[in-house]
C-alpha positions in Angstrom: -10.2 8.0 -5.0 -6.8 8.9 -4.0 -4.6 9.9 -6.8 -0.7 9.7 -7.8 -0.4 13.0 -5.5 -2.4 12.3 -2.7 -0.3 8.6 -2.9 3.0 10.4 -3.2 2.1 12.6 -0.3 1.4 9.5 1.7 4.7 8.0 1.1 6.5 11.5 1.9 4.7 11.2 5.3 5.2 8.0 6.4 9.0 7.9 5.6 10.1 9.8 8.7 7.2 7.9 10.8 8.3 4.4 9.6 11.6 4.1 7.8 14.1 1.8 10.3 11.1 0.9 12.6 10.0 -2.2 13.5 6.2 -2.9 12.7 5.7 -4.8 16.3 1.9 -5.1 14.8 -0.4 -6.6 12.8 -4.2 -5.8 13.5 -6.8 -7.2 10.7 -10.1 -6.3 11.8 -12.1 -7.5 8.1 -10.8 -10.2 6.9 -11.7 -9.3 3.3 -9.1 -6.4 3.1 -6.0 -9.0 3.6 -5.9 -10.7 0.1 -3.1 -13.0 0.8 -2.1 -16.0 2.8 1.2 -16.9 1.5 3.2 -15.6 3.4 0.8 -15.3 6.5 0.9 -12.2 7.6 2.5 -12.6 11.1 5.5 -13.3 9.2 5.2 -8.9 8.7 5.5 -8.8 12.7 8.9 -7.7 14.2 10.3 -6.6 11.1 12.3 -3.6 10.3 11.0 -1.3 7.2 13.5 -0.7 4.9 11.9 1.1 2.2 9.0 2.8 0.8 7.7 2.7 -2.7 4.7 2.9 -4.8 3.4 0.5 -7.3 0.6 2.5 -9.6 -1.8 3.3 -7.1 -0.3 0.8 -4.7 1.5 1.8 -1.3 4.6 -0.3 -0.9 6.6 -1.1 2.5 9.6 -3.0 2.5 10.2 -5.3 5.3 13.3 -6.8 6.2 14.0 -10.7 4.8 12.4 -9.5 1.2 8.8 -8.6 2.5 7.0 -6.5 0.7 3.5 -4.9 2.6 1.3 -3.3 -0.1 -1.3 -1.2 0.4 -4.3 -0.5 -2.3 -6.8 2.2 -1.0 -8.9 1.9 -3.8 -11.9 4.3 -4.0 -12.8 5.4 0.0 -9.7 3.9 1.8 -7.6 6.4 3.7 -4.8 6.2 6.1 -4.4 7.8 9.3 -1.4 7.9 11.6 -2.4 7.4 15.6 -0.7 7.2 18.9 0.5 3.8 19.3 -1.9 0.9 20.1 -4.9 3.2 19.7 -8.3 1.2 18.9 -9.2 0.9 15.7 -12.4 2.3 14.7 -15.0 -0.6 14.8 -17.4 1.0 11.7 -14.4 1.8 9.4 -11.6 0.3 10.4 -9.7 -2.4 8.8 -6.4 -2.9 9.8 -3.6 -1.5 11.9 -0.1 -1.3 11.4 1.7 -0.7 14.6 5.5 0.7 15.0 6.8 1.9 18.5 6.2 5.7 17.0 2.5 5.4 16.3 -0.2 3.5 14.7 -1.3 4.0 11.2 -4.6 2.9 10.8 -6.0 1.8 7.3 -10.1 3.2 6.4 -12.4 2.8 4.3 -15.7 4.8 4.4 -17.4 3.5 1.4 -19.6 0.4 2.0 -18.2 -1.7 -0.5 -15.0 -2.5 0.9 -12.1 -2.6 -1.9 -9.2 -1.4 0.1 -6.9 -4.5 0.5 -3.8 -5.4 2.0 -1.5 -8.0 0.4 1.6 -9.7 2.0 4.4 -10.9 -0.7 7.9 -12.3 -0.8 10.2 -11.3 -3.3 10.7 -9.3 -6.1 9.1 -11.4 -8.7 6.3 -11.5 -5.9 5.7 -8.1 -5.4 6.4 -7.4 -9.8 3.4 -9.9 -10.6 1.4 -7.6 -8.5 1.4 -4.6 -11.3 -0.9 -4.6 -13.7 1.4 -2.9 -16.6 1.2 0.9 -17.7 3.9 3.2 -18.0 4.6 5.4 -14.8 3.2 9.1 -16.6 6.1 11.3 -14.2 9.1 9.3 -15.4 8.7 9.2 -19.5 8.7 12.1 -21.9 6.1 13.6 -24.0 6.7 11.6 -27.4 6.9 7.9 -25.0 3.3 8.8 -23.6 1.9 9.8 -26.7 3.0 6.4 -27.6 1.7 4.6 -24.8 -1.6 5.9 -25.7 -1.6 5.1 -29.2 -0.2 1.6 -29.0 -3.3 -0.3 -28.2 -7.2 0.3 -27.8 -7.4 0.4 -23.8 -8.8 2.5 -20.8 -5.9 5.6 -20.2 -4.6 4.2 -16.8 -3.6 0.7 -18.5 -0.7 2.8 -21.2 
């Protein structure tokens, strides 16, 4: 399962890759992994990204117009960047996001497919998608140790 590092070093990557770029592209190849309709997701085509973030676990890209793309790999999914319109591969791929640099290509080897992609609009949108917890690298020692002794709940939820 990818972790806050292996999340972090995502984001580092994709910055210089995506950041300003247009995504020209939208390919969903299972439709399980998109988990939204409202917005459709063609509205994502042709828009500039102007930010990454991360939500939890969640990869976030910032489109232009208050679009928000976000990312959850779950347990098995992985990204990969490509040249740009490569094919997707048919057995694990689920989705590619294509930018005039390159392709990045969202994976999943695991059979049960739990990686999903969700398209929202807004900052309330794209709040509603957290699930609550404190973010562990920004609070001090005494706030965690608070966190984890405010109520009776698995360790990622504090």
């Amino acid at each position: 399962m990818p972790e806050y590092p292996d999340v972090t070093v995502y984001l580092e990557c994709l910055a210089p890759r995506v950041l300003d770029q247009p995504l020209s592209e939208v390919r969903i190849l299972s439709p399980f992994v998109l988990r939204s309709f409202e917005p459709p997701i063609e509205e994502a085509r042709g828009r500039n990204v102007s930010g990454l973030r991360r939500i939890g676990k969640r990869l976030v890209l910032a489109l232009d117009d208050d679009l928000f793309l976000v990312i959850h790999l779950m347990i098995a999914g992985r990204l990969r960047w490509r040249t740009a319109g490569v094919a997707v591969p048919k057995k694990l791929g689920l989705a590619a996001f294509d930018f005039p640099t390159g392709s990045l290509l969202l994976t999943e080897a695991g059979t049960k497919k739990r990686a999903s992609i969700t398209l929202v609009q807004g900052e309330n949108a794209l709040a509603a998608i957290h699930r609550g917890g404190i973010e562990v690298m920004e609070v001090g020692r005494s706030e965690f140790g608070e966190a984890l002794r405010r109520e009776n709940h698995t360790l990622k939820r504090c």
